[in-house]
N, C-alpha and C positions, 0 to 999 in steps of 0.2 A: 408362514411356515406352519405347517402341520405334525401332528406326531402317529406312526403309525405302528401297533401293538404286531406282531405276529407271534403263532405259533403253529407246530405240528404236531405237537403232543398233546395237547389238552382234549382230544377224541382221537379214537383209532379211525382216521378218514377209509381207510380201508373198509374195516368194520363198517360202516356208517354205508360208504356204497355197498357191499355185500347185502345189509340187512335189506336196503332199498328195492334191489336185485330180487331178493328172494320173497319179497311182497308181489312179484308180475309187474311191479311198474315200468316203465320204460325209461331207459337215463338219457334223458338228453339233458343239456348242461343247464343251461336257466333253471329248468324242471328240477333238478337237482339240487342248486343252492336255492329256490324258493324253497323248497319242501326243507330243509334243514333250517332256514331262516325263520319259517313259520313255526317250527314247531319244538329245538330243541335249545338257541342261545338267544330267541329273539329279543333279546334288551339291549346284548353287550359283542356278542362275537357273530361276526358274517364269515359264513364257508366264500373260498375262492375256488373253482372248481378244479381251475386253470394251473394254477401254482398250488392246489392243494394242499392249504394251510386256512385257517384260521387269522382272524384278523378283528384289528377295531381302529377306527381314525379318531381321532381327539381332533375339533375345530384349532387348538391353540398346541405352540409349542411346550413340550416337556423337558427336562432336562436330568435324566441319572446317567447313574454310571455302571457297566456291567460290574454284577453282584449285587446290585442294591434289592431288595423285597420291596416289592410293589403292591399294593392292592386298585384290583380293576372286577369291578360291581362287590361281590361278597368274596373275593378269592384271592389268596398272595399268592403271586409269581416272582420268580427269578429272572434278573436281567441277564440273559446269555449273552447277546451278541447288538453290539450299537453302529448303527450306519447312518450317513447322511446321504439321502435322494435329491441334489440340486433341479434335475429336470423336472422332477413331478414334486418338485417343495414339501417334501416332508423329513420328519427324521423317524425312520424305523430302530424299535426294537423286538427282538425275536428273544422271547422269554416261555418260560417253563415253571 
């Protein structure tokens, strides 16, 4: 079992495609979470283009409970919302 981090607030993903946009580049979706991956959370948060959000897997399970303050790399978040994924063995939380 794995543990898996999301968010949608922690960057304005909008913003983020906008700025990309307005450089001339081109978005195609790989192209897009490499260039994010490379250049703005590359230690701790991977862009998903697809479900647009923010994300981090942890190899090992975690265990809180919504509301609890977390820190993930230099930063506390909030546990919003806790779910367990049997089919893809992880347990997600979607924090702020």
């Amino acid at each position: 079992m794995k543990t898996k981090f999301t968010s949608r607030e922690i960057i304005d993903y909008y913003y983020f495609v906008t700025d990309v946009e307005d450089r001339g580049e081109e978005i195609y979706s790989d192209l897009l979470e490499e260039v994010y991956n490379s250049s703005h959370f590359p230690m701790w948060w991977k862009l998903d283009i697809h479900e647009e959000n923010l994300y981090i897997i942890k190899d090992e399970p975690l265990y809180f409970n919504i509301g609890d303050l977390i820190i993930i790399g230099y930063q506390g978040y909030t546990i919003l919302k806790k779910s367990i994924n049997l089919t893809e063995e992880y347990i997600e939380y979607t924090v702020r």
